[in-house]
C-alpha positions as CSV (number, residue, x, y, z in Angstrom):
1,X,0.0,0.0,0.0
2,X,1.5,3.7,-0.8
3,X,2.6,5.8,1.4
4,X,2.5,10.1,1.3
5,X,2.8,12.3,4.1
6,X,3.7,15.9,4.5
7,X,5.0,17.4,7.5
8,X,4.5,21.0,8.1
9,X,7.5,23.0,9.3
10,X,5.7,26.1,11.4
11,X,8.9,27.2,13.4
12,X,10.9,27.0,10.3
13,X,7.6,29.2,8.8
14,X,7.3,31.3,11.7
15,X,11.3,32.0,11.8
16,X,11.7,32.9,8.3
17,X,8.7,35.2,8.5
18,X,9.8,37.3,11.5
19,X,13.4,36.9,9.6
20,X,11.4,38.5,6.8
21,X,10.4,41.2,8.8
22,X,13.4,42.7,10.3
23,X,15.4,42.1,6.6
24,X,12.4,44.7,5.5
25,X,12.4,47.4,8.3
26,X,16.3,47.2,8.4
27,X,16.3,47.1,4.5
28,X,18.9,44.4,4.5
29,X,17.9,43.0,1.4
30,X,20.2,39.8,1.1
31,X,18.8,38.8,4.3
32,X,15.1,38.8,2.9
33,X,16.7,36.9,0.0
34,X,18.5,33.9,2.1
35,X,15.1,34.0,4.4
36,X,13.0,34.0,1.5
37,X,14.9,30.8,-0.2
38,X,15.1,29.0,3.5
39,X,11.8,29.0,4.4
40,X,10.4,28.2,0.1
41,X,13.1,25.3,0.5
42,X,12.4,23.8,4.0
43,X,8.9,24.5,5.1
44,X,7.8,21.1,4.0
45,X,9.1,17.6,4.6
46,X,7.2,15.3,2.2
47,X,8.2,11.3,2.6
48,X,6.7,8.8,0.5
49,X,6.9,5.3,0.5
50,X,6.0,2.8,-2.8
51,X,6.9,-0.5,-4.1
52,X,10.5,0.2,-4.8
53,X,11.8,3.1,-2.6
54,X,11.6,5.5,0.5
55,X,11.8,8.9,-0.9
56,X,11.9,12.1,0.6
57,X,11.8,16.1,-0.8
58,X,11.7,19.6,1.1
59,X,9.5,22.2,0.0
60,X,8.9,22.3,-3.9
61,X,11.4,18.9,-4.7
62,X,14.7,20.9,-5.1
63,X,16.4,19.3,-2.3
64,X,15.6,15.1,-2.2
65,X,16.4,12.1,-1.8
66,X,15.6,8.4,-2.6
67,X,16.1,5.1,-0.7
68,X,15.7,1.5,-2.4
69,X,13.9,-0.6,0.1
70,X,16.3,-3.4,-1.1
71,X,19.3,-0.9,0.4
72,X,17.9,-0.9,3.5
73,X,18.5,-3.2,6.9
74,X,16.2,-2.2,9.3
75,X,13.4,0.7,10.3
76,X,12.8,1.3,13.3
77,X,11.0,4.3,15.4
78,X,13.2,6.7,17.0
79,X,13.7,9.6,19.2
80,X,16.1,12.4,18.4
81,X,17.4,14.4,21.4
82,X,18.9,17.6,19.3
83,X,16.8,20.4,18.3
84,X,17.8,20.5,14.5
85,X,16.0,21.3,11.4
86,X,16.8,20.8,7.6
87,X,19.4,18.3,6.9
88,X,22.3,17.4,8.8
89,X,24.9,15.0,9.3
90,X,26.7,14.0,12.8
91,X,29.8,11.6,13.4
92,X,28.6,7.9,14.0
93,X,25.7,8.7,14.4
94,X,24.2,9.2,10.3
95,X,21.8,12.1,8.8
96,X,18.8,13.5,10.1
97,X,16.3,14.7,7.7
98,X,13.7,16.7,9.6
99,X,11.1,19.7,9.7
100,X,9.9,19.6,13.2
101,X,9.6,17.6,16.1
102,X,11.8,15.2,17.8
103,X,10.4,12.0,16.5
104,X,11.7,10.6,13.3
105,X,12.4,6.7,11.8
106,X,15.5,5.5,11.5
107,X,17.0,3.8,8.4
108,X,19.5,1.4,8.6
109,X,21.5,0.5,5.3
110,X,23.1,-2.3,4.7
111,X,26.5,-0.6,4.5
112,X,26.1,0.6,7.8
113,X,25.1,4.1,7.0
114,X,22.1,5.1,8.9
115,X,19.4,8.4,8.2
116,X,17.3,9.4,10.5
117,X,13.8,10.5,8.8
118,X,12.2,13.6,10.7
119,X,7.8,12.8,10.9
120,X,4.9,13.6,12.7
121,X,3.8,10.2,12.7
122,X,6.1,7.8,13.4
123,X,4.3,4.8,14.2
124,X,2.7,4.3,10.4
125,X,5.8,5.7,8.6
126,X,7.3,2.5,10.0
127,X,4.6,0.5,9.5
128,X,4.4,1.4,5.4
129,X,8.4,1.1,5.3
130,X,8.0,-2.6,6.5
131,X,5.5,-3.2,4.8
132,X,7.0,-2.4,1.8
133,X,10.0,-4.6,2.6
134,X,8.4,-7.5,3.0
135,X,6.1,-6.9,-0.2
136,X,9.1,-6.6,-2.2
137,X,11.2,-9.2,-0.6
138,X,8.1,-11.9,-1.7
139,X,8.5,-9.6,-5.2
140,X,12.2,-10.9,-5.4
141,X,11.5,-14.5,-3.8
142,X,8.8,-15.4,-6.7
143,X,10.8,-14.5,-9.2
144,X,14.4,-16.9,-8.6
């Protein structure tokens, strides 16, 4: 079964707009520009799952990214203690790909890499990621 969800980023909105704000009463114009692009680019999270991959975009698709299901090891819920948004990468630890919130899923590859995928729900994020294993594991199985 597919999978589509879009997280809303309102702090990241909320940011950008007050950013917007003071760049136009201070008339620092490259500063409405940068706020502008950051809060077109990241204001969104949309994560969909399907039959062959996990993929992911921010705002209008510029920045993305794509996951084969038969690249990853595991999915499981977690819980990530820093407050960061947007994309960002940390020593042994993998990427974290988020809007909002704390709560994300994490992807295991099977080279070890791991990315941590920012959502608002969790729970069925999981659930359509394993599901979608499984569907195309018995895909691969029927066909040897």
């Amino acid at each position: 079964m597919p999978y589509k969800h879009t997280q809303i980023g309102y702090v990241i909105i909320l940011a950008m707009l007050v950013t917007v704000l003071i760049a136009i009463l201070l008339k620092v114009m490259v500063l409405l520009f940068i706020a502008g692009v950051v809060g077109i680019l990241f204001s969104t999270l949309t994560v969909s799952v399907d039959g062959e991959c996990v993929r992911l975009w921010f705002g209008p698709g510029f920045i993305s990214m794509r996951f084969a299901l038969g690249d990853i090891e595991t999915c499981q819920v977690a819980k990530f203690r820093c407050c960061a948004w947007g994309i960002h990468g940390w020593p042994g630890k993998g990427w974290l790909l988020n809007v909002s919130g704390f709560h994300s899923v994490e992807l295991k590859m099977r080279k070890g890499e791991k990315c941590y995928i920012g959502t608002d729900e969790p729970e069925a994020l999981e659930k359509a990621i394993r599901e979608a294993m499984h569907a195309a594991l018995h895909r691969f199985l029927k066909v040897e």
